[in-house]
C-alpha positions in Angstrom: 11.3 -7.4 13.8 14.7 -8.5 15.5 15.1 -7.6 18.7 16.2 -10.2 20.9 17.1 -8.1 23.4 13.2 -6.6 23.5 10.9 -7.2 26.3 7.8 -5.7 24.7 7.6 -5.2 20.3 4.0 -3.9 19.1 3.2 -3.1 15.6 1.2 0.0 14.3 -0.1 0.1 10.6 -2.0 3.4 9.4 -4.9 1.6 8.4 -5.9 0.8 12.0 -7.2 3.4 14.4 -5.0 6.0 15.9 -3.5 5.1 19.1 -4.0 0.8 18.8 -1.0 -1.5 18.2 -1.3 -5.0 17.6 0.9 -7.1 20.1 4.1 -9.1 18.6 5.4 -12.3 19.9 8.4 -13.7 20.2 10.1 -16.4 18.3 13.5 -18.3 17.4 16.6 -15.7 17.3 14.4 -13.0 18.8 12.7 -11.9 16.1 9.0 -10.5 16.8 5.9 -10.9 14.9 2.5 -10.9 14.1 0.0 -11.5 11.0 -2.9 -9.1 9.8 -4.5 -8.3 7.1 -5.5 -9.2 3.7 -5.6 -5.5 2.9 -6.9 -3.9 0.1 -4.4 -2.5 -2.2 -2.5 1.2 -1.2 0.9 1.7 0.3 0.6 1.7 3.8 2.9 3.7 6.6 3.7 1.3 9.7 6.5 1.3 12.4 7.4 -0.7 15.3 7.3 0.2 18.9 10.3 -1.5 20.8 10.5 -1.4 24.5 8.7 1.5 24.1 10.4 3.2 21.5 8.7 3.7 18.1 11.1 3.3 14.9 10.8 2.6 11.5 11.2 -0.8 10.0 15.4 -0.8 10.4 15.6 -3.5 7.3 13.3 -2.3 4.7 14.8 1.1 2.9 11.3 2.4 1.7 11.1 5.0 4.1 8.2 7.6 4.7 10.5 11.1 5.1 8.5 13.3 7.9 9.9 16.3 9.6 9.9 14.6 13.1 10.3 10.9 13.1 10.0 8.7 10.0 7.6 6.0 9.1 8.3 2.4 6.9 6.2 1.8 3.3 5.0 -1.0 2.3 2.5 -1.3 -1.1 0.2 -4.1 -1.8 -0.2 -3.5 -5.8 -3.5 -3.8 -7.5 -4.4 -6.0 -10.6 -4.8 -4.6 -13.2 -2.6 -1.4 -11.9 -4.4 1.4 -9.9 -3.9 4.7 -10.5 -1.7 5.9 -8.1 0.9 2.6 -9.7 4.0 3.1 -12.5 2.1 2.0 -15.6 3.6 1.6 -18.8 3.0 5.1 -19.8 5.1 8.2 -20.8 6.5 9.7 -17.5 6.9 13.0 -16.6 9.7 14.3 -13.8 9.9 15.5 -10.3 12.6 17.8 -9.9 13.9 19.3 -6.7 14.7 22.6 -6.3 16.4 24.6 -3.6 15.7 28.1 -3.1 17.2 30.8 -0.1 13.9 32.2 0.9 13.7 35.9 1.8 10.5 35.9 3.3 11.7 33.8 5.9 15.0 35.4 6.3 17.0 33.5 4.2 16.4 30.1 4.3 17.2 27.4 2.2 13.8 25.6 1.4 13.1 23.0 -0.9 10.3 22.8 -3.7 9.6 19.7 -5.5 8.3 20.2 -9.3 6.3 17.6 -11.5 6.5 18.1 -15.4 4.3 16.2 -17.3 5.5 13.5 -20.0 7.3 15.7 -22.8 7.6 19.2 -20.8 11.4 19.0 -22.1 10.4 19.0 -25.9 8.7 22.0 -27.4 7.4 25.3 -26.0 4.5 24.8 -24.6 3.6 26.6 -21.4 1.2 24.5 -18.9 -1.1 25.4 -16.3 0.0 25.1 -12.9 -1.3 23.1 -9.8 -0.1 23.8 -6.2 -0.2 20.8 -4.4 0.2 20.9 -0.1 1.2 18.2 1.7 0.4 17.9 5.5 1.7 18.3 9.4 4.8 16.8 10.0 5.3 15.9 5.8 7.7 16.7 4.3 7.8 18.7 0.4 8.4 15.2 -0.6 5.7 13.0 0.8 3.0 14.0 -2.4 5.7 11.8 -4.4 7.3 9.6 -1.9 4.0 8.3 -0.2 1.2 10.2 -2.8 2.5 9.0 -6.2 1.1 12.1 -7.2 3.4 11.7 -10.5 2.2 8.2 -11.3 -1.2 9.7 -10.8 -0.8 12.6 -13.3 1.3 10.3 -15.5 -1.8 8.1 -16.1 -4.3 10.3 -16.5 -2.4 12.1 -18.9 -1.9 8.9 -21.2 -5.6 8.1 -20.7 -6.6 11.4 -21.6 -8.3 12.2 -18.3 -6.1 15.0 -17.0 -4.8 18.3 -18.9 -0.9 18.4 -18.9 -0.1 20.4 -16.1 2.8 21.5 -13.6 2.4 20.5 -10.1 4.3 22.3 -7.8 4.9 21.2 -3.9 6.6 23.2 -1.6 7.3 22.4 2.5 4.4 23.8 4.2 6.2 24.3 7.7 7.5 28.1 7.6 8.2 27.8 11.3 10.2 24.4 12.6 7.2 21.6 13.1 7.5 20.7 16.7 7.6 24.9 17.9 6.2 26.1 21.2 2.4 26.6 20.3 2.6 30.7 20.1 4.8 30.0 17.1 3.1 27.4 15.3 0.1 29.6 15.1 1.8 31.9 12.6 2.4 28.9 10.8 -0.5 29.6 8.1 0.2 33.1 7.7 4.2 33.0 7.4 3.4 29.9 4.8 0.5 32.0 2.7 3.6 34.9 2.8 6.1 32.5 1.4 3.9 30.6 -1.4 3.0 34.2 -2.8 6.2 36.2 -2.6 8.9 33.1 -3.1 7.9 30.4 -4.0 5.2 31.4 -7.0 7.8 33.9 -8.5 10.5 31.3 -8.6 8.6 28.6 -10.4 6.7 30.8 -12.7 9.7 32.6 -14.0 12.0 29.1 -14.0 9.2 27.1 -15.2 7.3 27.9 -18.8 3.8 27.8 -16.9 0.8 30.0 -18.0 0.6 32.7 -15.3 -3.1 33.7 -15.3 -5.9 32.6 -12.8 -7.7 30.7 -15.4 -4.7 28.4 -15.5 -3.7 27.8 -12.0 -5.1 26.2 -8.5 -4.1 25.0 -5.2 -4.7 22.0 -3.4 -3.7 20.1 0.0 -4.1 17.3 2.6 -5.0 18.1 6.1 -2.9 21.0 7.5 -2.3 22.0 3.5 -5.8 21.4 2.9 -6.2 24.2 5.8 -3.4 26.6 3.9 -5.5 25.8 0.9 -8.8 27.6 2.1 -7.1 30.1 3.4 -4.5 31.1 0.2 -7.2 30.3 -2.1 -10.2 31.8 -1.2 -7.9 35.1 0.5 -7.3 35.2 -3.3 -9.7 34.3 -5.5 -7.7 36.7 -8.0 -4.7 34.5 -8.2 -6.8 30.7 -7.9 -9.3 29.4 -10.2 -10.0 26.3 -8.7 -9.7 25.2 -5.2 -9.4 21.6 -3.4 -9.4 20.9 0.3 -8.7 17.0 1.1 -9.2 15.9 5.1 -8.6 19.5 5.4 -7.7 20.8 9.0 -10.5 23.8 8.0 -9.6 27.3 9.9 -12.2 27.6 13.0 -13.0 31.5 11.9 -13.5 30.5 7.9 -16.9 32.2 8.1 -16.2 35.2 10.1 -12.6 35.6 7.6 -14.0 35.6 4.5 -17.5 36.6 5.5 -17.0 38.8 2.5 -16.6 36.4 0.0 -19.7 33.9 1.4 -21.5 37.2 1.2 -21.1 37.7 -2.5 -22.1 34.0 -3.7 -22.4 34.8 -7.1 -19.4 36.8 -7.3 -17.6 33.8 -5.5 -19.6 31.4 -8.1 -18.4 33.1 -11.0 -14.5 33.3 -10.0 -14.1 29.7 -9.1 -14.7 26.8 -11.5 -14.1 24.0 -9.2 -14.3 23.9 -5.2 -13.7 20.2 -4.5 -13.6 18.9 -0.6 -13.2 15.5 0.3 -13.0 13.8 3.6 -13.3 9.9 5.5 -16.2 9.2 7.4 -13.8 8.0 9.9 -11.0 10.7 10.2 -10.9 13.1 13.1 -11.3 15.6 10.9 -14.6 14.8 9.3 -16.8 16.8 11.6 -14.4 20.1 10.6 -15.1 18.9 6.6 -19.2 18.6 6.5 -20.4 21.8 8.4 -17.8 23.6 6.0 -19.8 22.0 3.3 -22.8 22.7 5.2 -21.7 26.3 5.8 -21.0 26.8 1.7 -24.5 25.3 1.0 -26.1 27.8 3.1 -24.3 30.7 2.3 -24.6 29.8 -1.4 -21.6 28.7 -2.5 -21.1 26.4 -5.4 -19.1 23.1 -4.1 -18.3 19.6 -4.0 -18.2 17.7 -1.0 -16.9 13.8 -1.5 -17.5 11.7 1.6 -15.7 8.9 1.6 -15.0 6.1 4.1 -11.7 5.9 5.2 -9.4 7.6 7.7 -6.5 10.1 7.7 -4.1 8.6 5.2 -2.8 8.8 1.7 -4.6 6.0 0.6 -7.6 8.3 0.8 -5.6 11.6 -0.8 -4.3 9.6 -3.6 -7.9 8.7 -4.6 -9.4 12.2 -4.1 -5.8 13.6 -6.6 -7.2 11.2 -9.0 -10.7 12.5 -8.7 -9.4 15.7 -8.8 -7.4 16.7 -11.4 -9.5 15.5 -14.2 -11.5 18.4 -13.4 -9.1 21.0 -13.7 -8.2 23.8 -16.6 -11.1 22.7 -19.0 
């Protein structure tokens, strides 16, 4: 980092625990640093704090898009090529639409689209996966730092996924960084928005199938939180449910004490409920007594422990796990 002005550069990488920096030192021209690692392969978020001030990397253009701040990339490939890597496969697209939503009076709000590797040819309609991304992300950051198309893109050539539409839409309906009395309608504006804008728009642009059979939701923390809440508020619409690091709703079991009542009911309607969390994320705790709550009230689920903390090189793996269990 060159700062020769700088009296104090540290360096923060998202594989190390939230809240340490490693200290930089000062060398010829003023240009900071420090060495760490070897680390396993991923693409890892990191940012400099100068004087103080945390920025991006101002030299490297691979930039993580948030909606506060922004973070730098930087991936350290696998041999042979992991999953969440370009392979030499058929690709599909990601496509960015803009839409003026009236649930939220108007606004223009972007929704990124995946569609898989020959969507453009024929007319074949393809289930549909909603895919939420998580506080202070962007509608972006399931491509831009998730590879989420890579993902898909291999599984389909490998035969491992099911073609499918993935659709990711920004998860904020009130501005992130609102006074606290408006960030907790968050959830609920957001559930109003996915149902009454955003599904219509890409179900009628889009040649998906529209039944429950043929579509689920998914997200990462804060949309892993949405995810509970849209899919099991209805089971009618969802087939399949995932939560990854999921920021679980406090009152789960007192909201849909209905729907842990009827287990077999619940049982029948959904064919997968996946939930995946690090050992070491914040968020852990939250993730196992939800599990523990579903296993005592009777709900059929799958809880993935990993270790690892709160970062895309954990929701990249759980994708992958994912989606080859979906529309079977």
């Amino acid at each position: 980092m060159r700062a020769p002005k700088a009296s104090d550069v540290t360096f923060f990488g998202d594989w190390m625990k939230p809240g340490s920096s490693e200290k930089m030192q000062k060398g010829d021209g003023g240009v900071w640093s420090v060495t760490l690692g070897p680390l396993p392969p991923s693409i890892y978020l990191y940012s400099f704090t100068v004087d103080g001030v945390t920025i991006a990397d101002p030299v490297n253009p691979r930039i993580k898009l948030r909606s506060q701040t922004s973070a730098s990339m930087v991936e350290v490939p696998a041999t042979p090529a992991a999953i969440w890597q370009a392979r030499d496969v058929p690709h599909g697209s990601v496509e960015i639409n803009w839409q003026h939503s009236k649930v939220l009076g108007g606004e223009p709000r972007w929704i990124w689209v995946y569609t898989p590797p020959g969507y453009e040819q024929g007319k074949r309609k393809y289930p549909i996966l909603y895919l939420l991304h998580g506080s202070n992300d962007t509608a972006g950051g399931w491509t831009l730092a998730g590879n989420m198309n890579f993902i898909l893109d291999n599984l389909i050539a490998a035969k491992q996924a099911v073609p499918m539409v993935v659709v990711m839409p920004y998860g904020h309906a009130v501005p992130f960084g609102s006074p606290r009395e408006l960030q907790s309608k968050n959830t609920a504006m957001f559930e109003d928005y996915l149902l009454k804008d955003v599904m219509p728009y890409v179900e009628k642009k889009y040649r998906v199938q529209t039944g429950r059979e043929q579509r689920a939701i998914a997200g990462l923390s804060m949309g892993g939180g949405q995810t509970l809440n849209i899919g099991f508020g209805h089971l009618d619409l969802f087939s399949s449910i995932a939560a990854f690091s999921a920021a679980a709703p406090a009152d789960f079991e007192t909201r849909f004490a209905s729907v842990l009542a009827d287990s077999a009911g619940t049982n029948r309607k959904l064919k997968n409920l996946w939930i995946a969390c690090g050992r070491q994320d914040s968020l852990f705790d939250r993730n196992q007594k939800l599990s523990q709550l579903l296993k005592t009230k009777g709900v059929r689920h799958t809880f993935v422990p990993t270790e690892g903390l709160h970062t895309y090189t954990e929701w990249r793996r759980y994708l992958g796990e994912f989606a080859p269990l979906l529309f079977h």
